[in-house]
C-alpha positions as CSV (number, residue, x, y, z in Angstrom):
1,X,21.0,80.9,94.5
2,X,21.3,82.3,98.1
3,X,19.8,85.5,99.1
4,X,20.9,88.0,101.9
5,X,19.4,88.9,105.7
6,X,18.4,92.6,103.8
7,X,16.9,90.5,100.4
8,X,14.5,89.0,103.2
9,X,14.1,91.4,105.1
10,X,13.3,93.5,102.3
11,X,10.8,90.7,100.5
12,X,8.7,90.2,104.1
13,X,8.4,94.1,104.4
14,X,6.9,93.8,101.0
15,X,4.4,91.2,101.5
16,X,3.2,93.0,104.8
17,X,2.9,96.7,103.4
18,X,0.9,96.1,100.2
19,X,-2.6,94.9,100.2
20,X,-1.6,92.6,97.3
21,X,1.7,92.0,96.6
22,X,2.9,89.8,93.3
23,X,6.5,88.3,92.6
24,X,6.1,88.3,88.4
25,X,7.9,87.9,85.1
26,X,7.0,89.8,82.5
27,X,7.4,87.0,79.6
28,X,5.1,84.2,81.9
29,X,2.0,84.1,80.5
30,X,0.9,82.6,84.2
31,X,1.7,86.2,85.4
32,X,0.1,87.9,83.0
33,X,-3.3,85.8,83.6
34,X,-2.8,87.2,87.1
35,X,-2.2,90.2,86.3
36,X,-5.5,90.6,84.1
37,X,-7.6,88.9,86.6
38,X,-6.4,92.1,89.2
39,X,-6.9,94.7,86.6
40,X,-10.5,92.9,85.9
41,X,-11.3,93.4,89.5
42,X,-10.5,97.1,89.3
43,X,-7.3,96.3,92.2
44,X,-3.7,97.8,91.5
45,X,-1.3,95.2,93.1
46,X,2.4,96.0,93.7
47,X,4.2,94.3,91.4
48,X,7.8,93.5,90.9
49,X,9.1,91.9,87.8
50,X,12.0,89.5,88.5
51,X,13.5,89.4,85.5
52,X,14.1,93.5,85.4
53,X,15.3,94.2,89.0
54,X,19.2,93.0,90.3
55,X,18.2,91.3,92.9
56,X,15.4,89.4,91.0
57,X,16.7,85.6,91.4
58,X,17.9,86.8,95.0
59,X,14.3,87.8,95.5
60,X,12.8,84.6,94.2
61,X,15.3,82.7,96.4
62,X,14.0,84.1,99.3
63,X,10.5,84.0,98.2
64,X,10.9,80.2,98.1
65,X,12.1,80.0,101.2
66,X,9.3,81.7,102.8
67,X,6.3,79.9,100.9
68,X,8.2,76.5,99.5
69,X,7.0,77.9,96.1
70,X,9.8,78.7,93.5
71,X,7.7,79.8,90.8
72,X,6.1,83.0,89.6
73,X,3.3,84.3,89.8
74,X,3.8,84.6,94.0
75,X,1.2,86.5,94.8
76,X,0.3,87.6,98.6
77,X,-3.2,89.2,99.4
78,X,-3.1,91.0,102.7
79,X,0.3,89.4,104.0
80,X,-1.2,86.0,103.4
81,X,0.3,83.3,100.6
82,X,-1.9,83.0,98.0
83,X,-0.2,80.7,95.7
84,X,0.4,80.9,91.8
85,X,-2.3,81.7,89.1
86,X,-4.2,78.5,89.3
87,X,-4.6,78.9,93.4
88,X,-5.8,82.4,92.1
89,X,-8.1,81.5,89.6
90,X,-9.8,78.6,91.4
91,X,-10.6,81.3,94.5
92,X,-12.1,83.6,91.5
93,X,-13.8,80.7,89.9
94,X,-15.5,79.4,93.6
95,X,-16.9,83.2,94.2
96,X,-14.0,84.0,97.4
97,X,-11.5,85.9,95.8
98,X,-13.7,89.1,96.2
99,X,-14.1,87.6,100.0
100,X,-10.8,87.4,100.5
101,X,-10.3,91.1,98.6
102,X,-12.5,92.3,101.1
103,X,-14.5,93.9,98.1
């Protein structure tokens, strides 16, 4: 799947604008451990589910071009490429994620 200049455009104004921004599904359980692991840490990321917006694959597309990672969870912290869940979970698990939160 291809994606558009705006799709792009429109993913990268994302990432930049939110202090954690997350690419998701709702029916990956991957996302969901992500999401938790947020809500545990009292931090509201944006979120957009994939699978419930039109441009979702259009979105993912683009997010894969700009990390060279094509699944979800994406997830951005301060404009910065986190990785998936397990990238997330091994910062938790080595004591930086709240560094890297700024918490």
């Amino acid at each position: 799947m291809s994606f558009s200049k705006e799709v792009l455009t429109k993913v990268q104004n994302l990432i930049n604008s939110n202090h954690i921004f997350i690419a998701s599904k709702t029916y990956c359980p991957y996302c969901q451990a992500t999401l938790q692991t947020f809500d545990d840490l009292k931090q509201k990321p944006y979120v957009l589910q994939l699978n419930k917006i039109s441009d979702g694959s259009e979105i993912q597309s683009a997010l894969k071009e700009i990390t060279n990672q094509s699944t979800v969870p994406n997830i951005f912290i301060d404009g910065k490429h986190i990785g998936g869940n397990s990238d997330l979970q091994l910062l938790k698990s080595s004591g930086k994620l709240e560094r890297v939160l700024k918490l």
